[in-house]
Residue, then its C-alpha position, 0 to 999 in steps of 0.5 A: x112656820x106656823x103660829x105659836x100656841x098654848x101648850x095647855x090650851x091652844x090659845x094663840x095669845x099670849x101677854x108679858x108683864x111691864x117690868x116696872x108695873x105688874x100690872x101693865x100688860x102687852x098682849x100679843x100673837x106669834x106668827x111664823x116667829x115674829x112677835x105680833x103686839x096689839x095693833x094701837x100699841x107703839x112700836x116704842x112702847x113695845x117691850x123686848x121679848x126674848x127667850x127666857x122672858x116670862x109669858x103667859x097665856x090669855x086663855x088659861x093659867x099656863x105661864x113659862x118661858x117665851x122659848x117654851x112657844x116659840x116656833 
């Protein structure tokens, strides 16, 4: 397996969105398909990620499903 990327841009990094603040972002990489949050980010603070939660790039305007880049 290898990491994940943007398939518009290439960017390795990736946020979702706090479901209760729009505003309140987890930025993150996934490597050989395990979701890899910021470092100074508790493990409890971390939100779930599945399949059909909506991820957007760091880099560029792409956003779609987490599936869409998952490896």
């Amino acid at each position: 397996m290898s990491q994940s990327k943007c398939p518009v841009c290439n960017c390795k990094q990736f946020h979702v969105k706090n479901p209760d603040d729009e505003y309140d972002v987890y930025e993150f990489e996934c490597r050989e398909g395990e979701i890899c949050f910021e470092e100074d980010l508790d493990d409890e603070e971390c939100p779930v990620v599945a399949d059909d939660t909506e991820t957007y790039c760091n880099a560029c305007a792409w956003h779609d499903k987490f599936a869409k880049i998952k490896k």
